[in-house]
N, C-alpha and C positions, 0 to 999 in steps of 0.2 A: 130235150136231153133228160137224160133221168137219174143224172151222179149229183149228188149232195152231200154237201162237205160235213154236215152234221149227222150223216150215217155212213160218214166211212169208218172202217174199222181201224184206220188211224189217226182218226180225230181225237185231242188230247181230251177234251172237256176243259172245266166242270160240263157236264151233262145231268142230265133227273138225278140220277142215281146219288151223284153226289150233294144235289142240294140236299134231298133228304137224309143224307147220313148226318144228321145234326150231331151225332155221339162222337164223328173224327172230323175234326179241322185243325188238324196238323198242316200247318204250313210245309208244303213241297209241291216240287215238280210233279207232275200228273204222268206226263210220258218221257223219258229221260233220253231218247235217242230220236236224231231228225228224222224225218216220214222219209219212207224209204223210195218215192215214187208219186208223180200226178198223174192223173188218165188224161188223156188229150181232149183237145175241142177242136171241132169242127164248126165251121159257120155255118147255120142254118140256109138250105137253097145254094150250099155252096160246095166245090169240093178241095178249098183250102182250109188247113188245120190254123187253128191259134200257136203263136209262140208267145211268149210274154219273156219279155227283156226287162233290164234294167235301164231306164233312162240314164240319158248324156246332158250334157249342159246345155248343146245344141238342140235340144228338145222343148227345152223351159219357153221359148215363143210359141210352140203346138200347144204343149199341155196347158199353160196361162189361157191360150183362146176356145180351147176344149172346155176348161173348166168355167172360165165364163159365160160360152154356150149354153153347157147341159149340166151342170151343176148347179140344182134350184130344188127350193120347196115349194107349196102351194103359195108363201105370201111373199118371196125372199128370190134373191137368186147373188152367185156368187161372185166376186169382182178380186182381182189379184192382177200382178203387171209378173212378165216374167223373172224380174229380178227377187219377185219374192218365191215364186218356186224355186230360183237359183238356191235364196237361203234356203227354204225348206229340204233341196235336194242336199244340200248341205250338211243339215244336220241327221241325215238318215239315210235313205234310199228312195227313189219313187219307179216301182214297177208300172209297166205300162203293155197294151196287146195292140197288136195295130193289125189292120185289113187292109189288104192293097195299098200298103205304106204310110197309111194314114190311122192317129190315135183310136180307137175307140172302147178304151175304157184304160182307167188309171187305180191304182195304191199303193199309200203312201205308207211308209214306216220311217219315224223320227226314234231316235235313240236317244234314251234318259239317259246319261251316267252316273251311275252310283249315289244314289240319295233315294231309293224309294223303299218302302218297310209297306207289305205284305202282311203282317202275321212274325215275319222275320225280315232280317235287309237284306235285299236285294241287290246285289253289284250292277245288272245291266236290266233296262228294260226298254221297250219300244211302246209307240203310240202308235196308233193305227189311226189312219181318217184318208181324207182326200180318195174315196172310196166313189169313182164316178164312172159308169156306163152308158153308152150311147143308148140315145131311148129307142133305137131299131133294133137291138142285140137285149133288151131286156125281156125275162120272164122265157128265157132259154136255158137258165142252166148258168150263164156264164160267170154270178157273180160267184158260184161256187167253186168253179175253176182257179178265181182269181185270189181267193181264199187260201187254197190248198198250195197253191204256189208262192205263196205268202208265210203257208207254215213252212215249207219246203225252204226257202231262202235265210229265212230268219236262222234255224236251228241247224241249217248247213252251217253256220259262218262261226265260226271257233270261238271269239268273243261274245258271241250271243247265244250259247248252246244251253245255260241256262237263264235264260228271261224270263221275263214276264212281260207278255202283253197284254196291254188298256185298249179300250177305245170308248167312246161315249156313242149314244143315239137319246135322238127327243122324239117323245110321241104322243102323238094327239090325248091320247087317255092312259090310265093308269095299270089299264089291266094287260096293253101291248106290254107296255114296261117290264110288268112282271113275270111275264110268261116265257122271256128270256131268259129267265134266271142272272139277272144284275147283281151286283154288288150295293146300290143303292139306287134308290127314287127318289129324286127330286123334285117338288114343285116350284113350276117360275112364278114370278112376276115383273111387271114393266111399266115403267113411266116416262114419255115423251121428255126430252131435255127441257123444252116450254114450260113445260108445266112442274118443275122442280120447286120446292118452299125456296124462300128467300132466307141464307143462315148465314153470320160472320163465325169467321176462323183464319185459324193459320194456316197458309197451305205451302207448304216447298215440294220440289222436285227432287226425291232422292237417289244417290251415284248407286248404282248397281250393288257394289258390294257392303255398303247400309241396308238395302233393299235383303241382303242373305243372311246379314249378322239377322235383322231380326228375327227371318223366317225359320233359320235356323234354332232360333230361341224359343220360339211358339213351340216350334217342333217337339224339342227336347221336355218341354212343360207339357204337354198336350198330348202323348201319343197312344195313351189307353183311348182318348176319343175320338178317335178314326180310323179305321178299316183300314186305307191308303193313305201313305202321308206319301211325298215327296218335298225334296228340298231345290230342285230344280226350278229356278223361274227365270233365268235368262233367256228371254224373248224380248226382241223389238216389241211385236205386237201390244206389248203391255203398257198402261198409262199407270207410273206409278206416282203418289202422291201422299206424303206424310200430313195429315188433317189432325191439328191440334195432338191428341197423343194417340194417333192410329195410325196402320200402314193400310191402305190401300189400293186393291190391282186390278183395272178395271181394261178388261182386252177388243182391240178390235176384230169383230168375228168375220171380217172380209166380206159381209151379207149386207145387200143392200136391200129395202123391204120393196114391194108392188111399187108404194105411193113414193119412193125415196128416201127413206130414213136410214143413214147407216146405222148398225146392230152392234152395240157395245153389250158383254157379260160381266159383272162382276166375279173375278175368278180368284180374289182373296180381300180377307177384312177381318184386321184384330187389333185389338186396342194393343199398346207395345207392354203393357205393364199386365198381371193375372188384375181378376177374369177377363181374357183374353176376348172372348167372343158374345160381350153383349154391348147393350146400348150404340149398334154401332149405324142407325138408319142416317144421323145427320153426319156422319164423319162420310157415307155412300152418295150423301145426297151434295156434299160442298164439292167433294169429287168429281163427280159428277158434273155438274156447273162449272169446273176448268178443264174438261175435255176440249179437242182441240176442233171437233166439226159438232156446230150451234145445233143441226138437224140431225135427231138422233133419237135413236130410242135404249135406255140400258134397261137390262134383265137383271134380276136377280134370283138367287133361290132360297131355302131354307136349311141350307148347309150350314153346320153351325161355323163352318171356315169362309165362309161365300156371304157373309153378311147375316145368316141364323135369322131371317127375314120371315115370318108368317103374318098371315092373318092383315096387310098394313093396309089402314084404309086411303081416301081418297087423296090424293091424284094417281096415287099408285092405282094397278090396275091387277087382280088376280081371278086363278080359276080360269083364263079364256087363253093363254101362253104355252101348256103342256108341261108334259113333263121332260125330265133329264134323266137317264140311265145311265152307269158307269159299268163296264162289264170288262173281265179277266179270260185270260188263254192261259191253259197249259200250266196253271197254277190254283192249288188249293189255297182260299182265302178263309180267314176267320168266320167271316160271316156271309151271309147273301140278303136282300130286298133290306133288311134294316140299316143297314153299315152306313157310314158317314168318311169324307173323302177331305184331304186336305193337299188339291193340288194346284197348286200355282202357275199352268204351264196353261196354253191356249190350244184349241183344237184348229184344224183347217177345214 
């Protein structure tokens, strides 16, 4: 197949052009009316066309088994039960294309409401992930497809005509990273739950809307230093836990590694009181140690919202994890590769 979503001539960007216009980062929509149109797909060796529908409820046992199939990295692979793509279908949408009745390939879009600030705030925006293709249909063209009908859906729908769409990707070195043109790079790092120091503290379980007063207060303190804020954190997913005078948000990434470890992220860390984002390795680490599975491995990065983590030495483990990208649709951001991300929500 030879259509690519990143040379159609109604593809929003950012694209080159605009990263290098470092002299305009005026916060705005890029292309302000929905794509007027997808080109079809055909199956390779076949002579049936793709349609891509919007998933049902009665879906959620295909798609959970789909994705536990073929939803994997080289060290990892994915594990969900259908009740958690119920929530996820939930909170968004999940497109899906099927072949002779059967799934083969999914994406997902989860809806932020109103809490995310751009450059400027934002009323509606979506997440993009759960981005899975059958490994027979790969390196056809398709993921382009599914792309394009993904802008098409989004900016059809009246409440969503001005969004902004995120998504993240991790990649083995820094230079994939950047040749995306992201919104930021991040470096991970990781330490088996075993091998965590031994720290006393206080730890309690805080009610959800404790968990927003505070974030919402960071926010409000904090928002020259990050590119993307969001104040959205309501997710199951998340293990929240107040440590001495910090909040932290450590998510389950639904990955479980080769050898069995589930794959915990740190996806927020601040002390509750200004300076908000330092000294916080033993507040990630007591954290950490009241997780609720003993096997495990958490990530962290050098976000200054995600724990502002560099350089940490032993038992921690850096340099061999990758990187994290955070990348924008269809919206001009402040910045691009330097910018720093303050989002408390979980990817799929």
């Amino acid at each position: 197949m030879s259509y690519s979503f990143f040379n159609d001539t109604e593809f929003a960007g950012p694209g080159p052009i605009d990263v290098l216009r470092f002299w305009d980062r005026t916060s705005r929509q890029l292309r302000i009316y929905p794509r007027i149109m997808i080109p079809k797909f055909r199956f390779p060796n076949s002579q049936e066309d793709g349609i891509i529908t919007k998933a049902i409820r009665e879906d959620a046992i295909e798609i959970s088994n789909f994705w536990n199939l073929y939803y994997s990295g080289p060290n990892w692979k994915f594990t969900c039960k259908p009740k958690d793509v119920e929530v996820w279908m939930d909170q968004g949408f999940i497109l899906v294309l099927k072949k002779e009745k059967l799934i083969v390939a999914t994406f997902v879009c989860r809806i932020i409401k109103d809490g995310v600030i751009c450059g400027s705030h934002i009323k509606q925006a979506g997440l993009l992930d759960g981005f899975v293709v059958h490994p027979t249909l790969r390196g056809h063209g398709l993921a382009s497809y599914m792309l394009a009908a993904m802008d098409k859906e989004v900016y059809s729908m009246p409440t969503m005509n001005k969004a902004i769409l995120l998504w993240f990707r991790e990649h083995a070195n820094s230079v994939n990273s950047v040749l995306q043109a992201p919104i930021v790079v991040l470096d991970y790092s990781y330490i088996k739950l075993q091998d965590l120091p031994k720290h006393s503290g206080t730890v309690t379980v805080p009610e959800q809307l404790t968990v927003d007063r505070i974030i919402n207060s960071v926010v409000e303190n904090s928002q020259s230093c990050f590119t993307i804020l969001c104040r959205n954190s309501s997710n199951s997913d998340i293990f929240w836990t107040l440590v001495n005078s910090s909040l932290v948000g450590i998510a389950n990434t639904h990955r479980i590694s080769n050898d069995g470890y589930t794959l915990w992220e740190v996806i927020f860390a601040a002390n509750l009181h200004e300076p908000h984002f330092i000294n916080l390795q033993i507040s990630i680490e007591i954290s950490a140690a009241n997780l609720p599975n003993k096997k495990g491995i958490v990530f962290t990065t050098n976000s200054k919202s995600r724990g502002n983590l560099d350089g940490l030495s032993a038992p921690w483990i850096n340099g061999k994890s990758g990187y994290l990208s955070m990348h924008v649709y269809n919206w001009m951001p402040p910045t691009f590769i330097t910018g720093d991300i303050l989002f408390p929500y979980t990817c799929i």
